[in-house]
N, CA, C and O of each residue as an XYZ file, in Angstrom:
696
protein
N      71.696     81.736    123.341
C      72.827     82.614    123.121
C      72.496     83.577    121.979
O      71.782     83.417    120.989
N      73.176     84.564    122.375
C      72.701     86.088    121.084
C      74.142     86.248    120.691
O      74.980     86.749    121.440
N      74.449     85.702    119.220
C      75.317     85.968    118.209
C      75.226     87.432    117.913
O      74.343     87.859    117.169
N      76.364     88.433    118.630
C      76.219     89.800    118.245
C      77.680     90.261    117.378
O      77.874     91.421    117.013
N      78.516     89.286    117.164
C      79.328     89.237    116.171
C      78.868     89.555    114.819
O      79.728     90.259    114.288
N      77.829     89.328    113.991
C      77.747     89.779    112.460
C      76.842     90.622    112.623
O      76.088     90.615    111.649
N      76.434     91.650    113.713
C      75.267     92.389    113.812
C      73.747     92.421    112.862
O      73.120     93.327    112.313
N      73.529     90.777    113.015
C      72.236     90.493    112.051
C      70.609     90.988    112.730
O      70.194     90.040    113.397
N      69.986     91.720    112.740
C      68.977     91.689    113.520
C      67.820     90.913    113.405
O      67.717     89.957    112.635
N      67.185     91.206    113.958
C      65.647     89.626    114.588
C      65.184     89.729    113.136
O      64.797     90.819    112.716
N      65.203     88.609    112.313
C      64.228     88.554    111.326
C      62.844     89.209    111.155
O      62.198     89.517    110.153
N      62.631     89.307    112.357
C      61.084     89.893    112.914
C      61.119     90.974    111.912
O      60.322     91.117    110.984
N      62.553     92.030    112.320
C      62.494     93.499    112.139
C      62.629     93.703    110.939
O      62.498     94.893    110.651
N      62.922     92.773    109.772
C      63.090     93.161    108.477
C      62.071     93.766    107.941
O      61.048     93.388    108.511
N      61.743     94.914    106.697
C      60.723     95.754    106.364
C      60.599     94.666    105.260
O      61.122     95.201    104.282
N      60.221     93.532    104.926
C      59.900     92.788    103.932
C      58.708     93.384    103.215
O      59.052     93.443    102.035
N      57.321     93.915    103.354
C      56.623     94.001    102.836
C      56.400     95.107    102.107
O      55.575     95.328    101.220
N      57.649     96.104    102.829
C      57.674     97.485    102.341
C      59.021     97.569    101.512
O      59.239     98.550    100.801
N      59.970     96.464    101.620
C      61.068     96.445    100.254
C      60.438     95.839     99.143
O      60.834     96.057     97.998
N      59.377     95.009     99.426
C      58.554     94.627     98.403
C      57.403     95.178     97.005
O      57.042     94.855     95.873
N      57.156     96.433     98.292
C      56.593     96.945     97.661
C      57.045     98.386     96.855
O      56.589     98.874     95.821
N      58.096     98.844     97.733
C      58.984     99.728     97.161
C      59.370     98.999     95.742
O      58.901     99.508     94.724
N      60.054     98.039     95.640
C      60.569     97.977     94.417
C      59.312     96.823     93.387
O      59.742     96.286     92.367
N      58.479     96.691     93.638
C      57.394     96.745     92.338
C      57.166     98.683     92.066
O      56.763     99.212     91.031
N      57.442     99.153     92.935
C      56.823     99.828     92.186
C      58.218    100.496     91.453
O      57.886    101.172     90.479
N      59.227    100.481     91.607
C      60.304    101.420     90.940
C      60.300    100.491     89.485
O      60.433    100.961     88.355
N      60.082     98.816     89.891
C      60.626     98.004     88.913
C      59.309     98.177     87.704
O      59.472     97.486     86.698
N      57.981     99.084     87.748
C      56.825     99.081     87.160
C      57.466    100.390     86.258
O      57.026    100.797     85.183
N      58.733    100.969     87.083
C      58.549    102.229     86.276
C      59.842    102.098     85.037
O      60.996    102.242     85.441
N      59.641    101.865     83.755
C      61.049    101.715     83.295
C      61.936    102.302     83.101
O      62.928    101.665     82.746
N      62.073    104.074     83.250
C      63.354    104.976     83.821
C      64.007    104.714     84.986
O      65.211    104.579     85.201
N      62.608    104.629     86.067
C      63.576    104.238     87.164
C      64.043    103.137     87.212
O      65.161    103.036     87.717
N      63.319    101.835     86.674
C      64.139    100.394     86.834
C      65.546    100.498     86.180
O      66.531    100.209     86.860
N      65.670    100.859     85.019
C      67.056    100.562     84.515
C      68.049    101.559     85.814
O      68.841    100.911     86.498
N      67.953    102.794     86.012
C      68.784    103.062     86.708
C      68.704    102.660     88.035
O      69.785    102.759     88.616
N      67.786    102.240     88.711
C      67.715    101.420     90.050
C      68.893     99.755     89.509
O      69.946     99.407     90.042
N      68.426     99.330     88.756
C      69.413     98.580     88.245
C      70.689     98.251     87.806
O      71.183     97.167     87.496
N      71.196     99.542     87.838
C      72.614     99.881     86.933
C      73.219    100.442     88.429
O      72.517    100.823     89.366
N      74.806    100.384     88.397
C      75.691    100.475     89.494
C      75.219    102.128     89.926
O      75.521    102.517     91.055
N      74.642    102.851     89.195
C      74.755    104.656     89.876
C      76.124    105.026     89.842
O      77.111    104.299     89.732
N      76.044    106.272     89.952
C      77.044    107.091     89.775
C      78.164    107.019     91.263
O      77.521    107.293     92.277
N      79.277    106.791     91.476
C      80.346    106.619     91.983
C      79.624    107.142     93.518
O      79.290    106.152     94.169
N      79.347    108.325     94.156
C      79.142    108.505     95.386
C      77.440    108.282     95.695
O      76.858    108.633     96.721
N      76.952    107.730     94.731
C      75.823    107.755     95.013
C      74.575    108.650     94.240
O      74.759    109.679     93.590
N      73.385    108.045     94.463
C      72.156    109.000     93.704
C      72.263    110.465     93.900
O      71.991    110.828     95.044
N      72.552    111.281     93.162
C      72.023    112.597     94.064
C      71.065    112.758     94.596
O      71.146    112.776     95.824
N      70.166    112.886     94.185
C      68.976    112.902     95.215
C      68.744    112.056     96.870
O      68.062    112.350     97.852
N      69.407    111.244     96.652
C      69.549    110.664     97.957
C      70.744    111.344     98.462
O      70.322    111.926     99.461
N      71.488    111.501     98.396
C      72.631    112.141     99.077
C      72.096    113.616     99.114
O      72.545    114.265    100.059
N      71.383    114.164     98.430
C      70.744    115.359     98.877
C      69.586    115.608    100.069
O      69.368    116.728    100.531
N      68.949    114.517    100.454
C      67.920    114.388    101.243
C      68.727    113.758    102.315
O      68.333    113.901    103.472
N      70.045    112.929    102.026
C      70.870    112.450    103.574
C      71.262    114.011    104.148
O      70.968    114.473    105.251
N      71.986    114.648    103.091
C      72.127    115.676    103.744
C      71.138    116.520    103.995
O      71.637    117.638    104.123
N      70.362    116.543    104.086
C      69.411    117.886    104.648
C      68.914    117.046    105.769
O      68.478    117.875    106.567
N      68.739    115.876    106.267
C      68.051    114.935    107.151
C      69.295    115.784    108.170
O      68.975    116.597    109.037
N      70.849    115.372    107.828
C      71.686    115.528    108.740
C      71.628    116.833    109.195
O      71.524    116.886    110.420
N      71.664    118.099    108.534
C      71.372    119.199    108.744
C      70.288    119.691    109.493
O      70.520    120.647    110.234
N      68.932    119.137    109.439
C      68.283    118.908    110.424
C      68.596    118.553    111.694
O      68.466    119.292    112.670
N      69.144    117.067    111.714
C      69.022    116.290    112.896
C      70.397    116.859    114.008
O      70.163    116.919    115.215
N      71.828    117.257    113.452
C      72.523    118.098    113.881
C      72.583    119.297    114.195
O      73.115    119.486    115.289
N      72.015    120.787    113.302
C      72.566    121.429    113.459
C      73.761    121.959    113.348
O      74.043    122.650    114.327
N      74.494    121.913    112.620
C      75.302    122.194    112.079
C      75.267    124.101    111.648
O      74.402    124.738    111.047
N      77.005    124.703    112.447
C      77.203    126.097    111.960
C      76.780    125.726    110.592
O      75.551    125.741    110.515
N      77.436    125.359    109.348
C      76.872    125.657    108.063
C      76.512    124.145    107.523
O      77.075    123.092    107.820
N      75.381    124.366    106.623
C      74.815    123.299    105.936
C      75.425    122.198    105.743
O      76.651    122.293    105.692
N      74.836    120.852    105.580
C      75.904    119.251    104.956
C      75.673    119.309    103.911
O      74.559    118.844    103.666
N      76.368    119.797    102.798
C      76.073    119.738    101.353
C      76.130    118.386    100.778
O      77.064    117.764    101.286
N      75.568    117.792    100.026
C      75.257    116.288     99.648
C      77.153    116.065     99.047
O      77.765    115.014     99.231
N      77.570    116.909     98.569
C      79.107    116.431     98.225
C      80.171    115.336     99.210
O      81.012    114.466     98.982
N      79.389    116.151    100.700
C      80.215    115.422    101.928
C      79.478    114.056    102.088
O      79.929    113.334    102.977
N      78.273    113.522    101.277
C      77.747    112.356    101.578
C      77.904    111.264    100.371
O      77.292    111.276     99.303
N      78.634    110.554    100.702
C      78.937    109.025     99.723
C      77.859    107.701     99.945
O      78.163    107.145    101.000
N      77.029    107.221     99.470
C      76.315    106.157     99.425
C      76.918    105.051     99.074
O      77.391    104.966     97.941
N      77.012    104.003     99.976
C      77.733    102.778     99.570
C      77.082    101.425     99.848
O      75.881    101.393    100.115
N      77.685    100.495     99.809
C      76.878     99.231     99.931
C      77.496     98.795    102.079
O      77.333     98.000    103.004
N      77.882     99.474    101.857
C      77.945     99.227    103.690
C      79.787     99.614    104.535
O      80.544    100.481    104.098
N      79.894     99.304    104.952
C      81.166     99.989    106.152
C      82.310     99.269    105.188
O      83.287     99.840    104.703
N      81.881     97.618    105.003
C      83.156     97.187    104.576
C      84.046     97.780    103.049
O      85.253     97.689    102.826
N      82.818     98.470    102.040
C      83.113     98.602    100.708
C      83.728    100.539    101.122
O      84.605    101.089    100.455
N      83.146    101.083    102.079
C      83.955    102.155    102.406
C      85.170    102.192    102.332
O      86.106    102.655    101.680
N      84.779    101.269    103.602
C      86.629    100.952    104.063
C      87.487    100.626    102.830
O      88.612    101.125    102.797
N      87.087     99.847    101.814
C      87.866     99.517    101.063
C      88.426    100.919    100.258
O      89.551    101.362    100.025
N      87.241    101.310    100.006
C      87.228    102.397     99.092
C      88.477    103.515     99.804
O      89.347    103.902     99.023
N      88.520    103.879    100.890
C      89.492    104.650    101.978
C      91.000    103.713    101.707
O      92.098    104.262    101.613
N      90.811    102.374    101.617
C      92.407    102.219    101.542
C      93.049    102.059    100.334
O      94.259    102.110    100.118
N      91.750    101.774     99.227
C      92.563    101.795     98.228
C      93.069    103.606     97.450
O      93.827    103.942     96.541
N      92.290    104.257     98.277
C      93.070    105.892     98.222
C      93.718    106.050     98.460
O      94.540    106.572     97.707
N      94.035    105.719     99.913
C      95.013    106.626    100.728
C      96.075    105.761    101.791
O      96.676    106.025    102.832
N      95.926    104.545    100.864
C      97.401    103.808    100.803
C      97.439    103.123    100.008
O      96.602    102.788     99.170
N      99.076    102.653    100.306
C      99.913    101.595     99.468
C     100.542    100.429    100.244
O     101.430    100.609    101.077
N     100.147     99.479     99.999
C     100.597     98.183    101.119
C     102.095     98.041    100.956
O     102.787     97.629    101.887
N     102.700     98.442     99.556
C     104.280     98.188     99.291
C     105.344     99.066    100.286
O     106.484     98.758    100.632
N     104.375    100.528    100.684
C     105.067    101.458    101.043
C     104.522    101.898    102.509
O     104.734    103.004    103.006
N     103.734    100.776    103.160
C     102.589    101.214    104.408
C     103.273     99.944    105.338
O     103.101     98.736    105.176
N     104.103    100.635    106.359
C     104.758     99.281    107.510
C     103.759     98.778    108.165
O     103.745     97.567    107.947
N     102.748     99.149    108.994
C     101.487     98.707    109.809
C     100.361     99.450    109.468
O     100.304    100.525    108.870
N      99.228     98.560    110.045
C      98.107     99.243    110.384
C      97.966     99.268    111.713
O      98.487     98.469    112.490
N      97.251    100.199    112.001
C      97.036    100.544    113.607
C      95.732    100.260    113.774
O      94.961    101.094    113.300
N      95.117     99.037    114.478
C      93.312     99.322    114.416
C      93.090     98.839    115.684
O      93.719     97.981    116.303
N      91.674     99.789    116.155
C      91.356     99.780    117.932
C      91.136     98.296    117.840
O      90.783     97.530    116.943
N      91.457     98.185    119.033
C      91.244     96.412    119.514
C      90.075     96.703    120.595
O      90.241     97.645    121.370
N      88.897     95.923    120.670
C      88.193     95.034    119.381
C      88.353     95.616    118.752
O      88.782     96.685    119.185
N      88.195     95.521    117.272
C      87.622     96.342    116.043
C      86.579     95.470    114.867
O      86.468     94.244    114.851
N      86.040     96.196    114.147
C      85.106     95.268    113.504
C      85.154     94.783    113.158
O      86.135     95.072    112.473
N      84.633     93.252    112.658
C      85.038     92.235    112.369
C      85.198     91.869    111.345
O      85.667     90.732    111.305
N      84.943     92.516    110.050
C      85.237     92.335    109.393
C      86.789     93.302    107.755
O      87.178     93.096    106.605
N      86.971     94.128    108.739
C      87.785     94.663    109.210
C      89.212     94.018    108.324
O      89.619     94.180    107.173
N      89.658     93.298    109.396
C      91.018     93.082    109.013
C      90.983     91.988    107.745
O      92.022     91.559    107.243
N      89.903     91.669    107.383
C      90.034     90.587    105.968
C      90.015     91.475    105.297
O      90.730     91.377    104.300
N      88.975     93.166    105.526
C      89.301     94.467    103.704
C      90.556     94.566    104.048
O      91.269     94.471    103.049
N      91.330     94.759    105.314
C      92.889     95.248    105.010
C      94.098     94.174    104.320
O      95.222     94.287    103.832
N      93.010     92.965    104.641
C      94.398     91.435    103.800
C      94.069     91.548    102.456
O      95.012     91.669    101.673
N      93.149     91.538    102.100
C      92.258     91.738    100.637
C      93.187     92.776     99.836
O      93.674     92.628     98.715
N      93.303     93.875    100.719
C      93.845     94.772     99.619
C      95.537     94.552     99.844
O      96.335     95.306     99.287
N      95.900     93.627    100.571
C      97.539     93.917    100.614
C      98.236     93.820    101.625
O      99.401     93.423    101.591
N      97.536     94.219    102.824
C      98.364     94.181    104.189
C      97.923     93.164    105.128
O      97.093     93.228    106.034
N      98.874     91.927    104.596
C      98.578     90.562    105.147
C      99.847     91.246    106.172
O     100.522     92.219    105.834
N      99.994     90.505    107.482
C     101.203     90.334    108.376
C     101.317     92.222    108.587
O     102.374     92.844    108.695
N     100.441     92.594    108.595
C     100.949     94.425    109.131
C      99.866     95.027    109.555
O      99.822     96.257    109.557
N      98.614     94.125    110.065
C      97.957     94.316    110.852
C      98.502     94.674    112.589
O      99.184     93.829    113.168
N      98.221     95.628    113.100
C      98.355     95.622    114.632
C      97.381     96.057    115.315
O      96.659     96.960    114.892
N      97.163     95.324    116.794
C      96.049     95.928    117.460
C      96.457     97.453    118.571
O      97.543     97.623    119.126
N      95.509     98.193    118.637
C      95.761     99.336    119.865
C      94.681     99.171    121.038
O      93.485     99.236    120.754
N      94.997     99.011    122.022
C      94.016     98.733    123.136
C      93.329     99.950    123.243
O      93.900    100.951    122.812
N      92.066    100.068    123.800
C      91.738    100.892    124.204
C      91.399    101.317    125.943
O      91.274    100.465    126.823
N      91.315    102.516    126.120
C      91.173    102.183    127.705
C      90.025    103.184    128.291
O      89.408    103.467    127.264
N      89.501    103.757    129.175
C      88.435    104.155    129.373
C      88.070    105.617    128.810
O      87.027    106.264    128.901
N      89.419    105.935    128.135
C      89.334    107.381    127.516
C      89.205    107.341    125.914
O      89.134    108.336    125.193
N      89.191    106.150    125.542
C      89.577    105.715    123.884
C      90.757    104.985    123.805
O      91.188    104.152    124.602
N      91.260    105.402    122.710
C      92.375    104.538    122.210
C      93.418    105.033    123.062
O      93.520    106.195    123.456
N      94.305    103.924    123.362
C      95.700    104.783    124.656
C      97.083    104.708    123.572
O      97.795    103.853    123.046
N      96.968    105.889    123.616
C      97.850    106.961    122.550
C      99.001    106.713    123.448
O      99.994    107.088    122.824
N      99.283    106.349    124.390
C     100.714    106.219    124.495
C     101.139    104.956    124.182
O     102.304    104.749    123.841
N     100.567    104.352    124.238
C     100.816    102.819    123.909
C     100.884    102.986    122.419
O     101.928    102.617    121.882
N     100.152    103.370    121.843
C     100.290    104.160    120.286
C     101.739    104.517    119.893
O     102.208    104.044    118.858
N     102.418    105.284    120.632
C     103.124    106.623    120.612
C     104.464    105.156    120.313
O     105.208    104.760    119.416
N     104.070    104.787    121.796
C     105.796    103.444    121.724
C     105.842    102.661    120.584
O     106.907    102.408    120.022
N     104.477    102.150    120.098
C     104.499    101.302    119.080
C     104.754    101.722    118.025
O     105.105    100.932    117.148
N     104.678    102.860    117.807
C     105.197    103.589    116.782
C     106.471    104.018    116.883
O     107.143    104.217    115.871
N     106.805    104.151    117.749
C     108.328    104.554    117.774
C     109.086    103.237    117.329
O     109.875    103.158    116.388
N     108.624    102.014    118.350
C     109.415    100.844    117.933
C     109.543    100.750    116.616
O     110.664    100.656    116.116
N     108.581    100.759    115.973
C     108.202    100.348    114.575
C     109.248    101.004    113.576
O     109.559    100.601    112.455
N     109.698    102.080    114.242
C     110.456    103.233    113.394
C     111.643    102.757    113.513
O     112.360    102.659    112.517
N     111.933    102.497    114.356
C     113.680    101.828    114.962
C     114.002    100.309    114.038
O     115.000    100.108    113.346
N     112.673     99.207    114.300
C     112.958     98.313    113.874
C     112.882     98.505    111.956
O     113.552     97.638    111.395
N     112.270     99.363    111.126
C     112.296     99.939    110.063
C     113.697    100.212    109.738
O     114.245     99.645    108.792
N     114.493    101.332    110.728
C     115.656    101.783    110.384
C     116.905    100.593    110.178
O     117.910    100.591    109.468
N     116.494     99.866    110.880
C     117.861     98.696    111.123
C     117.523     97.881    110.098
O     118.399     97.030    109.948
N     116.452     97.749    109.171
C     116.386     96.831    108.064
C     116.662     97.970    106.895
O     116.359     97.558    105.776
N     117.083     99.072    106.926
C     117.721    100.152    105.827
C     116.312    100.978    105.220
O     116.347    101.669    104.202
N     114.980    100.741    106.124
C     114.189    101.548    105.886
C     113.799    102.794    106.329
O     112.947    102.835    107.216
N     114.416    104.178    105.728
C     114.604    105.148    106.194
C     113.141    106.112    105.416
O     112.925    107.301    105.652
N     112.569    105.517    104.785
C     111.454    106.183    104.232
C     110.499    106.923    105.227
O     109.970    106.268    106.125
N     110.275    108.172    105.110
C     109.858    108.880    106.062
C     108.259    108.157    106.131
O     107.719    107.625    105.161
N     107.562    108.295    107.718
C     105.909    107.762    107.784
C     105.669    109.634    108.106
O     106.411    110.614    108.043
N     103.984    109.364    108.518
C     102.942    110.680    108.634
C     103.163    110.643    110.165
O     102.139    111.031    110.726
N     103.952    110.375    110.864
C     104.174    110.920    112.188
C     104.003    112.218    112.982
O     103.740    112.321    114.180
N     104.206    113.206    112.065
C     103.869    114.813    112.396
C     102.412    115.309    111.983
O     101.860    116.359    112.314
N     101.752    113.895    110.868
C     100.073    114.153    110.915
C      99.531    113.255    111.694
O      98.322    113.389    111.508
N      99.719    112.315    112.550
C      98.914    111.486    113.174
C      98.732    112.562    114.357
O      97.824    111.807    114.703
N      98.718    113.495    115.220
C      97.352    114.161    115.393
C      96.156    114.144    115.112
O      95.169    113.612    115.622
N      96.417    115.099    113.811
C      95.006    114.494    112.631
C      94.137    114.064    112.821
O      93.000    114.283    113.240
N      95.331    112.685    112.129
C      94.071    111.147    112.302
C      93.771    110.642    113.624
O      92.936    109.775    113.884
N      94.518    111.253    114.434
C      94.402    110.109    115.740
C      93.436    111.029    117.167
O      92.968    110.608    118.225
N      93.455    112.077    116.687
C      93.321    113.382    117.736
C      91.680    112.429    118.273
O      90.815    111.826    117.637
N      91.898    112.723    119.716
C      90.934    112.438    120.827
C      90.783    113.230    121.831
O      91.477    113.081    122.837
N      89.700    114.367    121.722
C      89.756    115.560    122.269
C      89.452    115.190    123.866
O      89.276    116.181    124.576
N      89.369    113.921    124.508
C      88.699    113.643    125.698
C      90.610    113.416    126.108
O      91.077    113.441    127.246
N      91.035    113.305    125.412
C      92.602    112.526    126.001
C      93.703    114.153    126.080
O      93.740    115.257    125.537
N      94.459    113.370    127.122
C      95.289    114.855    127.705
C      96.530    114.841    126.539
O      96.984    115.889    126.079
N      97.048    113.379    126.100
C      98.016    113.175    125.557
C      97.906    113.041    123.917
O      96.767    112.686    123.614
N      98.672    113.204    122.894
C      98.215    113.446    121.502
C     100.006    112.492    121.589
O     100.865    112.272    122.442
N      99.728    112.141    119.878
C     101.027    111.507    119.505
C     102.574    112.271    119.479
O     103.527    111.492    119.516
N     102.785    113.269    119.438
C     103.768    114.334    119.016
C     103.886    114.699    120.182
O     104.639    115.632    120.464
């Protein structure tokens, strides 16, 4: 059986001899060791975020350049994610989450972690993406059952476009 739940790959494929040797040599150098060592600056090395972006700029094409500003270096999807909710929400003032079903697995423990135990919800998806109408009701319900407990606090209903827009789908939330 192939465990594809924690997406670990074949031991085989690990670059062991070349993380090895990469870092004797950064750890030989003592400017670079201390700062290879130390947390870095909030989005990342510049220089690496300068060479992600020009890789991307390359490999896309892009009308205008990926300036390294649009590139954040992190320790992986889950510390993103975190990083995204502890911005741009508030669990006191946030009724649900909406996340595609499957979704990643590790996932709904950053959203309990930061606060939103019991306001997790799943959205099915169907051969076009996420099915935005099924979206659309659940959100409506959500709004009704809100109102009857005296919660009249307005949600981003007139921006979930926005966030939700799926240019393959005929139907949008609004």
């Amino acid at each position: 059986m192939i465990n594809l739940l924690k997406g670990w790959p074949n031991p085989a494929l690990l670059p062991k001899a070349q993380i090895k040797a990469a870092a004797a040599k950064v750890l030989s150098d003592s400017d670079a060791s201390t700062e290879g060592l130390l947390y870095g600056p909030l989005p990342g090395i510049d220089s690496l975020r300068t060479r992600v972006a020009a890789y991307l700029t390359r490999f896309y094409k892009p009308e205008q350049p990926i300036g390294p500003e649009r590139i954040c270096i992190s320790g992986g999807a889950s510390q993103n994610l975190a990083c995204i909710i502890q911005v741009f929400s508030d669990p006191i003032y946030t009724r649900n989450v909406w996340m595609v079903s499957p979704t990643y697995f590790l996932a709904c423990r950053v959203f309990e972690d930061s606060g939103f135990q019991g306001k997790l919800r799943a959205v099915p998806e169907d051969e076009e993406g996420i099915d935005i109408d099924f979206l659309r009701r659940r959100l409506q319900q959500s709004e009704k059952e809100a109102a009857a407990k005296g919660n009249t606090k307005p949600v981003w209903l007139q921006d979930l476009d926005c966030v939700m827009f799926d240019p393959h789908r005929q139907s949008s939330l609004t």
